[in-house]
C-alpha positions in Angstrom: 167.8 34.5 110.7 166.4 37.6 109.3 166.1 41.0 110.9 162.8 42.8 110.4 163.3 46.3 110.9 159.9 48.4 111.7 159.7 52.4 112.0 155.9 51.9 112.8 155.4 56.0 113.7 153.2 56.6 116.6 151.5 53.6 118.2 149.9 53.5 121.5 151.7 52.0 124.4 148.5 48.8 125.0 149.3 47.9 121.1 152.6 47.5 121.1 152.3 45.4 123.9 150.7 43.3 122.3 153.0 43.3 119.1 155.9 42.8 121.7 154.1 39.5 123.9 153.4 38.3 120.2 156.6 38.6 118.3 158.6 37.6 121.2 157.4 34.1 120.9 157.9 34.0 117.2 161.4 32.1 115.6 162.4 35.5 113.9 163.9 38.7 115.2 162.0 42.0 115.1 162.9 45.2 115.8 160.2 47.8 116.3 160.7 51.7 116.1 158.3 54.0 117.1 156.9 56.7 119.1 154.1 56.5 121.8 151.3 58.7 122.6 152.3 60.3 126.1 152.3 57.9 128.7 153.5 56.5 132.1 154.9 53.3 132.7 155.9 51.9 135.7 158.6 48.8 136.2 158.0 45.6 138.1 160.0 47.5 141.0 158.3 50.8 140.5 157.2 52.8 143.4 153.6 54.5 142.5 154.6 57.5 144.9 157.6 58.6 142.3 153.9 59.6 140.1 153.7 63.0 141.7 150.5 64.0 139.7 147.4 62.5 138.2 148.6 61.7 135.1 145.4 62.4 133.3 145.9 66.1 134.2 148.4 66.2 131.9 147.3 64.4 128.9 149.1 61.0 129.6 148.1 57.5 130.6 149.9 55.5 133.1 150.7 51.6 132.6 152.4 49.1 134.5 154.4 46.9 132.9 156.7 43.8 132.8 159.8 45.5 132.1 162.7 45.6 134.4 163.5 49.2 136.1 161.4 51.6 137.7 159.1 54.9 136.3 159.6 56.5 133.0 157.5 58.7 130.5 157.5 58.0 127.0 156.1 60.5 124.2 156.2 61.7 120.8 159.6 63.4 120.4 160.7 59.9 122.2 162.3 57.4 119.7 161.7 54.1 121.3 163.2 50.6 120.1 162.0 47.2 121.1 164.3 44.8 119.7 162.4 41.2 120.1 165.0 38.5 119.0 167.0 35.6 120.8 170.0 36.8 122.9 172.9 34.3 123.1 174.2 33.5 126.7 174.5 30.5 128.7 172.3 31.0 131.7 168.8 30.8 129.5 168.0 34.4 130.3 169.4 34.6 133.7 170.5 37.7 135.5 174.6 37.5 134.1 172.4 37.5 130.8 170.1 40.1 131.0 173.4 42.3 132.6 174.8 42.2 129.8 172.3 42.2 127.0 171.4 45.4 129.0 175.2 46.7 128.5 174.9 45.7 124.7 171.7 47.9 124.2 173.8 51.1 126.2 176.2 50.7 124.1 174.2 50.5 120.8 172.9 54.1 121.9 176.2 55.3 122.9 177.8 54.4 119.5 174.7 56.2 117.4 175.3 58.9 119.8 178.7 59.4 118.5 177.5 58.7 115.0 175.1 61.7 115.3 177.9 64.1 117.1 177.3 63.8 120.3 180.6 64.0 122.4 180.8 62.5 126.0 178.0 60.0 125.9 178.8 57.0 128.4 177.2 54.9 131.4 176.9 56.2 134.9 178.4 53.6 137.5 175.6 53.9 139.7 172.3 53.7 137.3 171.7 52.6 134.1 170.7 53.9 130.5 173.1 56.9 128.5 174.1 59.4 130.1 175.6 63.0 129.0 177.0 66.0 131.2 175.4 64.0 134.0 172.2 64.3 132.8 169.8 60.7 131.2 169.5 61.1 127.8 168.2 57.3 126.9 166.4 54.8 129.7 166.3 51.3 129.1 164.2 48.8 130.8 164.4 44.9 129.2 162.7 41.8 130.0 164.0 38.1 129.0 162.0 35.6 128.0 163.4 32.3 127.6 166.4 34.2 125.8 164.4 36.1 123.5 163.9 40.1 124.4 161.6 42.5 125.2 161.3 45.8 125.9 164.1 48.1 124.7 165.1 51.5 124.9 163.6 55.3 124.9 165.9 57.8 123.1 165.4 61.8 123.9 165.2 63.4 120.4 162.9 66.0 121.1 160.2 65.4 123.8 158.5 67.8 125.8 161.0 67.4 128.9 158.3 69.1 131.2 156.7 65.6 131.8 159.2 64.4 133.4 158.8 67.0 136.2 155.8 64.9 137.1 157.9 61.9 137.9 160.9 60.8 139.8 162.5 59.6 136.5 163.8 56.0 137.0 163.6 56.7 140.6 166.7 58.6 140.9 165.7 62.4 142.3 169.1 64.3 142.0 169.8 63.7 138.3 168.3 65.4 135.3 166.7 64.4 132.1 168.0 65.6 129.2 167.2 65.2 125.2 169.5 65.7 121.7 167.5 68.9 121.2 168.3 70.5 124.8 172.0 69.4 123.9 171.7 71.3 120.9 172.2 69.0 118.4 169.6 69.8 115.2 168.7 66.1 114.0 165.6 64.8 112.9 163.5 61.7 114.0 163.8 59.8 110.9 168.5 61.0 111.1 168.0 59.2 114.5 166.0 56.4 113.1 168.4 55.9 110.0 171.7 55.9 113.2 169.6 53.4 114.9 168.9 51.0 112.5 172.7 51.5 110.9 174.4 50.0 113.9 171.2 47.5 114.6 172.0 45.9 111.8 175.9 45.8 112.5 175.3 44.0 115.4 172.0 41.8 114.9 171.5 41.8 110.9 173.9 38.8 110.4 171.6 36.6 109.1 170.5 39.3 107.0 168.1 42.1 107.2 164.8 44.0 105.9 163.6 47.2 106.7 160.0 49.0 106.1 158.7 51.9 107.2 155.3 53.3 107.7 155.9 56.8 106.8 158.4 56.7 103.7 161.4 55.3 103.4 164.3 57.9 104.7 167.2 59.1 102.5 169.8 56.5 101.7 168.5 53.5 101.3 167.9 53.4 98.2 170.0 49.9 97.4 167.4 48.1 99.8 165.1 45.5 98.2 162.2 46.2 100.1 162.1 50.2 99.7 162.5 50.0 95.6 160.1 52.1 94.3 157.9 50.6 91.4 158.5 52.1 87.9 155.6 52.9 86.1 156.4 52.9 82.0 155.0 56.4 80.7 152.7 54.6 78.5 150.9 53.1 80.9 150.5 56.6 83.0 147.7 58.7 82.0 144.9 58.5 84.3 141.7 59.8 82.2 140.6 61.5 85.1 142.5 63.5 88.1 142.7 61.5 91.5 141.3 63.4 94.1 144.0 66.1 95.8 144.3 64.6 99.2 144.6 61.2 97.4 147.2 62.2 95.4 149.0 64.1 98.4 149.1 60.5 100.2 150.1 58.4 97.1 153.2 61.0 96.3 154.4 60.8 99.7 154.3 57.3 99.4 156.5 57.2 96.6 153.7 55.7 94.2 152.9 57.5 90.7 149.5 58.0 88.6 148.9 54.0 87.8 147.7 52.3 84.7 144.8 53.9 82.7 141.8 53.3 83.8 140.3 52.4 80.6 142.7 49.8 79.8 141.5 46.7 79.1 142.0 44.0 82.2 143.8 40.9 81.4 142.1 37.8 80.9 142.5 36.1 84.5 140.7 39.3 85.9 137.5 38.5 83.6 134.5 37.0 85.7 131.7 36.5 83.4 127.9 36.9 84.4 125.7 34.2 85.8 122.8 35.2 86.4 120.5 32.6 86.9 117.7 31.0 89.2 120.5 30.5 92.3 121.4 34.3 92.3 118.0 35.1 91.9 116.9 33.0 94.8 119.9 35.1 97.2 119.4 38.2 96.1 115.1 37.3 96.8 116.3 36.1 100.1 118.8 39.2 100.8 116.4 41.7 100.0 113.1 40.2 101.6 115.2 39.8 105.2 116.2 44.0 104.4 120.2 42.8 105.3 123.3 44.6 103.4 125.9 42.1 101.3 129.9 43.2 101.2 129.5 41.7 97.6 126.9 44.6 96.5 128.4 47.6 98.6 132.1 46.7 97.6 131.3 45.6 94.1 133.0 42.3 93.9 134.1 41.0 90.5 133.0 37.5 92.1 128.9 38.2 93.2 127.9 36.3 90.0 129.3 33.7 90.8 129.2 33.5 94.3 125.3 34.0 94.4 124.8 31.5 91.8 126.7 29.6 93.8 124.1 30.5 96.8 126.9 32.1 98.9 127.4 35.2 100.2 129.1 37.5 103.0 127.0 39.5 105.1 127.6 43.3 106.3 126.3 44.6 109.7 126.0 47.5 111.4 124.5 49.3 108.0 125.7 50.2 104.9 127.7 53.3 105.4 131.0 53.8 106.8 132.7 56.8 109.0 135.9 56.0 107.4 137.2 56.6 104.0 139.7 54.2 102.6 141.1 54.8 99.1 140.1 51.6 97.6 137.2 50.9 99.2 133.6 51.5 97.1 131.4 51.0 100.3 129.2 54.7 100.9 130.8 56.9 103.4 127.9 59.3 104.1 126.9 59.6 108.0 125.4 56.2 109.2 122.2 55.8 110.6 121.2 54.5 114.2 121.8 50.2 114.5 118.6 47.9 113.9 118.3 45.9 117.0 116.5 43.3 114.7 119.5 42.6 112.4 121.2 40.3 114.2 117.6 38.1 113.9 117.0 38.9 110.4 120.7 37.3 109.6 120.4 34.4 111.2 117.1 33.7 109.4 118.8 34.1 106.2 121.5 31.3 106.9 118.8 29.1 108.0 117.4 30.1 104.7 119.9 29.4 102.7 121.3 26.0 104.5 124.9 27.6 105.4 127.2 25.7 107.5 129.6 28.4 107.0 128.4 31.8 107.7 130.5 35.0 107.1 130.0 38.3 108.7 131.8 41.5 108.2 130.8 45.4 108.6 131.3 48.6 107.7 133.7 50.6 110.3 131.9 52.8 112.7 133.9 55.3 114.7 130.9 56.9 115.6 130.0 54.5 118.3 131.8 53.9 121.5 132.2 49.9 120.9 132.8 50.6 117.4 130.4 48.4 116.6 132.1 45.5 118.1 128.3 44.0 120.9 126.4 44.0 117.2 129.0 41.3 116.2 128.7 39.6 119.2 125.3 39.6 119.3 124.9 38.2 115.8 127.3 35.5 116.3 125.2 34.4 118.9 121.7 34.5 116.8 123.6 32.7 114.1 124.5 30.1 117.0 121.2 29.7 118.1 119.4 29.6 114.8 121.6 27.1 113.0 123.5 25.1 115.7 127.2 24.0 114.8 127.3 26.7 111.5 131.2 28.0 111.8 130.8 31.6 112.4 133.6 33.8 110.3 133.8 37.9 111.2 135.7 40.4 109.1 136.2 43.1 111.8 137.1 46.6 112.1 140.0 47.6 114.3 137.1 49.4 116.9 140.0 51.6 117.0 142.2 49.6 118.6 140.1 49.7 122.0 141.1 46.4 124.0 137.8 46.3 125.3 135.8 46.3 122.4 138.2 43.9 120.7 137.5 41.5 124.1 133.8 41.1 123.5 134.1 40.1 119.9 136.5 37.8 121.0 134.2 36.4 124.2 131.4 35.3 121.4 134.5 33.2 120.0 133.7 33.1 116.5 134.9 30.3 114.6 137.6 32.6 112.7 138.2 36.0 113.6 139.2 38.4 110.4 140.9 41.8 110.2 142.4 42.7 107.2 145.6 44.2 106.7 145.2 45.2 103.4 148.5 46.6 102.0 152.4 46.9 103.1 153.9 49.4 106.1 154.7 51.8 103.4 151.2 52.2 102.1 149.0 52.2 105.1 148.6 55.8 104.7 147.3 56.6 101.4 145.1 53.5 101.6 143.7 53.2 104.9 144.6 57.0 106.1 142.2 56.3 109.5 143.9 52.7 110.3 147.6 52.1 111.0 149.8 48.8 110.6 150.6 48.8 113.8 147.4 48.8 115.3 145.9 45.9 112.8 148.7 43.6 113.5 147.9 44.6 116.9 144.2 43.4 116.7 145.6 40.1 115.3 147.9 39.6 118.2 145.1 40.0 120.8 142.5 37.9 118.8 145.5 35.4 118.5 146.3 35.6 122.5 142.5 35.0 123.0 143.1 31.6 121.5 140.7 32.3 118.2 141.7 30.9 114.8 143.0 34.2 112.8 143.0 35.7 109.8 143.8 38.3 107.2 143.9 39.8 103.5 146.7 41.7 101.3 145.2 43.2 98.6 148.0 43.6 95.5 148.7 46.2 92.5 148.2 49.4 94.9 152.3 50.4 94.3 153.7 47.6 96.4 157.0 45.9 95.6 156.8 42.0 95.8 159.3 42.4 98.3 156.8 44.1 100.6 154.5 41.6 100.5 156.8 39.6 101.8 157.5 41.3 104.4 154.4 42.0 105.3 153.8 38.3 104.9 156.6 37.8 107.4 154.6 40.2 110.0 151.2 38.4 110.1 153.5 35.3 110.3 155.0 37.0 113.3 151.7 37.2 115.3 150.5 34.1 115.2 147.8 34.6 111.8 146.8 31.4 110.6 145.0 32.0 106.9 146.0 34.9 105.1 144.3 35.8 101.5 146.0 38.0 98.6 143.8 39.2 96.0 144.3 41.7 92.6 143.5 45.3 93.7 140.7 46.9 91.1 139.6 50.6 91.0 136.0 50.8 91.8 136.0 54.2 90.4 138.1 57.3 89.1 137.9 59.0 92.7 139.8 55.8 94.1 143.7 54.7 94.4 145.0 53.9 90.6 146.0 50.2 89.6 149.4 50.7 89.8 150.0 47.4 88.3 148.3 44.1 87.3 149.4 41.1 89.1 149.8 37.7 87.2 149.1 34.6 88.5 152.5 33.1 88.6 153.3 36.3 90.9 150.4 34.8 93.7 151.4 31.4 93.4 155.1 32.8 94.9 153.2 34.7 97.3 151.2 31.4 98.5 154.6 30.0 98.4 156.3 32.4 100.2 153.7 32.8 103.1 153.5 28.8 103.5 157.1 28.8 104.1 157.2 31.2 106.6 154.2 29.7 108.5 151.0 30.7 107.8 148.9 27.4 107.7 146.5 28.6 105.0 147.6 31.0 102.1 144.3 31.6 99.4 146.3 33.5 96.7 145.1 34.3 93.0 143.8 37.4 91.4 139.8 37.0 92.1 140.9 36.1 95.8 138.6 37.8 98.2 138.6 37.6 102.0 136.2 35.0 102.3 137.2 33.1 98.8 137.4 29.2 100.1 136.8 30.3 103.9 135.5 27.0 105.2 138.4 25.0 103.5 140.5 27.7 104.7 139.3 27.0 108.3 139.7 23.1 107.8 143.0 23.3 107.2 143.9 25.4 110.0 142.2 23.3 112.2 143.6 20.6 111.1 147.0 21.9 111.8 146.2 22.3 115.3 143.8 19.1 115.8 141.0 19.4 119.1 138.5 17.2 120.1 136.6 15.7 117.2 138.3 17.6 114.3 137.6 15.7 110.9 140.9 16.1 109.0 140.5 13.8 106.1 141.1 16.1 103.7 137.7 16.1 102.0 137.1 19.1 99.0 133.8 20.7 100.6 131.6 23.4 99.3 132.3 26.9 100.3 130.1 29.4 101.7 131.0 32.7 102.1 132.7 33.1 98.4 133.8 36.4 97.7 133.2 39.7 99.5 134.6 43.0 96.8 137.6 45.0 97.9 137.3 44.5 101.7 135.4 46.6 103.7 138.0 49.3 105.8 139.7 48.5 108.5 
């Protein structure tokens, strides 16, 4: 079984949560490095009254939690591991287990300890977690699920000890807390991340192991498939124009170089000829008389000729401008306008209009509102619903910034198939999507998943990923539950956006498809014209019919599509 080794930076405490409940019931073992945002969290035996202040006053949250073990604090500085994989014993998680899982995970820390120069690192007979010159240096707190593991481990690098004056630490008052800095030791996060993962994967990475970080891959590692950079042949690099500075800041940090010229002529299998005849006419009539926004306009999709002549299209909502700026993305990023009330009306007349059964709905990201955006999708799923009775509702949805309860009222107008799009590997996230994070998409996935929706999600390839990342990435979406995934050819809507770093042959999909069948994924849509919503109805047949309800007609009939096609996909 293969490890899958995460350094995820700084994710908040409610979204790895939800990685963790997801992952846990997965068949493959994970382990997740990160930091959190300062927080609270109290244990299933936690006394409240060991919070001495509000924790608001000092910038944190506070969070109760499954986890075994009383109050702690975690925060950036904090390097904290959730290793979620099956523990052998012979109780099926039973206290003798969970005793001495939790002695394994001490002894982990103990022995990076050592590896980093720390002298005199042991257990305390009385309390657990690492302990040096009598003071806690590393809590733990685990929870066992039918023999697979949750929670982990919180390593001091560097935090701001001063808020754990506003706790009783682990419920023990006459013991201090302690971190490698205060012990003098100069180390870095991503030294302590490289110890961490060394003896992880001496102990758990058997089976073999693959590691991916989300800011950069650390020093050493360079004999690892999956943090191979891609080469890019001298002829091929001379951009005719200059990427934009902060662009290019992102991409070099990411290890990825200029990219293919521009002005180089796309192969063949990226050639979508023109159609444009009485069918796209009648859409683009029908689109422009109801005033509604298409994803296949605003993101220039190589497919809208044939899509609309087709009489298929993907909606956009919540207007036409974006408050985020991904690097691939074409859609207009000026400062949106107010919502129109009406919209949700005016869509619903245009899939009565056009006889949809299978309407798709996406939008543009908008941090400026509280909800980001998330009681206009309900609302429209509804309209749809009333307007054209049993059409299959699809949304492509932003993360709303990962707030749970934004998330939950998308996920209360249960759309047919709920979208987010993770749109490139760990390693990339921040050049391409500098305002999402990987974390926090898988994240959404894992929630809209746990709500018992039918889930979804798109790569987009030829941005300076390694096959090997795709994979992996592949293997994440796998890991929370996603049941349709789509891979598509990355192309450069303009000089001002992320460079084709490389063109991506068809053979090359068909081994993604492949690959993300065999790992589970119940519907893989993988070629170079692949869009989000290429083949979304049979998409959502076939996932349906791998988990049968009530009624579900499974015999395998080739039916239209609607919904063909949406450009490079909207941000996330």
């Amino acid at each position: 079984m293969t490890l899958r080794v995460r350094w995820l930076g700084r994710v908040g405490y409610g979204e790895a949560m939800a990685l963790q409940r997801a992952l846990v019931a997965s068949s493959e073992d994970h382990l997740l490095l990160l930091e959190h945002p300062s927080v609270y969290t109290l244990g299933v035996r936690a006394d409240p009254a060991d919070v001495l202040v509000s924790p608001s006053s000092v910038g944190a949250e506070l969070v109760r939690t499954d986890r075994g073990g009383q109050v702690t604090y975690h925060g950036p500085g904090q390097l904290v591991a959730y290793p979620l994989r099956s523990v052998p014993g012979r109780r099926g998680g039973g206290m003798a287990d969970t005793v001495a899982y939790v002695h394994s995970l001490e002894q982990l820390v103990i022995d990076v300890l050592a590896d980093l120069g720390v002298r005199g690192a042991g257990r305390d007979p009385r309390h657990r977690g690492v302990w040096v010159a009598g003071a806690k240096v590393c809590a733990l707190g685990v929870r066992l699920v039918r023999s697979r593991s949750m929670h982990g481990f919180a390593l001091n690098v560097d935090p701001d000890l001063a808020m754990f004056d506003h706790i009783v630490p682990c419920g023990i008052r006459d013991r201090r807390v302690t971190s490698l800095a205060a012990l003098g030791l100069e180390v870095t996060m991503a030294q302590v991340v490289d110890a961490v993962v060394a003896r992880a994967v001496e102990r758990w990475g058997e089976g073999g192991w693959e590691r991916q970080d989300v800011t950069g891959p650390p020093a050493g590692h360079a004999d690892v498939a999956v943090l191979t950079r891609p080469e890019v042949a001298p002829s091929q690099a001379v951009p005719e124009v200059a990427t934009p500075v902060r662009l290019a800041t992102r991409l070099a940090a990411a290890g990825v170089g200029p990219g293919l010229d521009r002005a180089a002529r796309k192969p063949a299998w990226l050639r979508a000829p023109a159609r444009m005849g009485p069918a796209y006419r009648g859409l683009e009539r029908t689109v422009r008389d109801l005033g509604l926004t298409t994803v296949c306009e605003e993101a220039g999709c190589p497919n809208i000729f044939e899509c609309w002549a087709e009489g298929t299209a993907t909606f956009m909502i919540n207007g036409g401008r974006c408050t985020r700026s991904c690097g691939f993305c074409l859609v207009d990023t000026r400062r949106p306008g107010p919502l129109d009330a009406d919209e949700p009306r005016r869509l619903a007349d245009a899939v009565a209009r056009l006889g949809l059964d299978h309407a798709v709905i996406t939008a543009v990201a908008r941090d400026d509102l509280a909800d980001g955006g998330a009681a206009a999708f309900a609302a429209t799923v509804a309209a749809v619903r009333r307007r054209v009775p049993g059409c299959a509702v699809e949304v492509l949805i932003p993360d709303c910034k990962g707030d749970a309860g934004a998330l939950a009222t998308v996920f209360a107008a249960r759309p047919d198939v709920c979208n987010h799009n993770l749109e490139t590997v760990a390693r990339l996230q921040r050049a391409v999507r500098p305002s999402a994070g990987y974390a926090r998409s898988l994240a959404v996935l894992a929630r809209a998943k746990a709500a018992g929706l039918v889930t979804k999600s798109g790569l987009i390839v030829g941005m300076g990923e390694t096959d090997a990342e795709v994979t992996g990435a592949l293997a994440d979406l796998a890991g929370v539950g996603v049941d349709i995934v789509t891979l598509g050819q990355y192309l450069r809507p303009s000089a001002r956006h992320l460079p084709v770093a490389r063109w991506v042959p068809p053979s090359t999909f068909e081994r993604f498809r492949e690959a993300g069948l065999a790992l589970g994924i119940t519907h893989v849509e993988a070629s170079p014209l692949t869009r989000s919503s290429y083949h979304a109805r049979r998409a959502l047949e076939t996932a349906a019919c791998a988990d049968p309800g009530p009624g579900a007609d499974c015999g395998g009939t080739d039916v239209g599509v609607s919904g063909r096609g949406p450009g490079q996909p909207v941000p996330s």
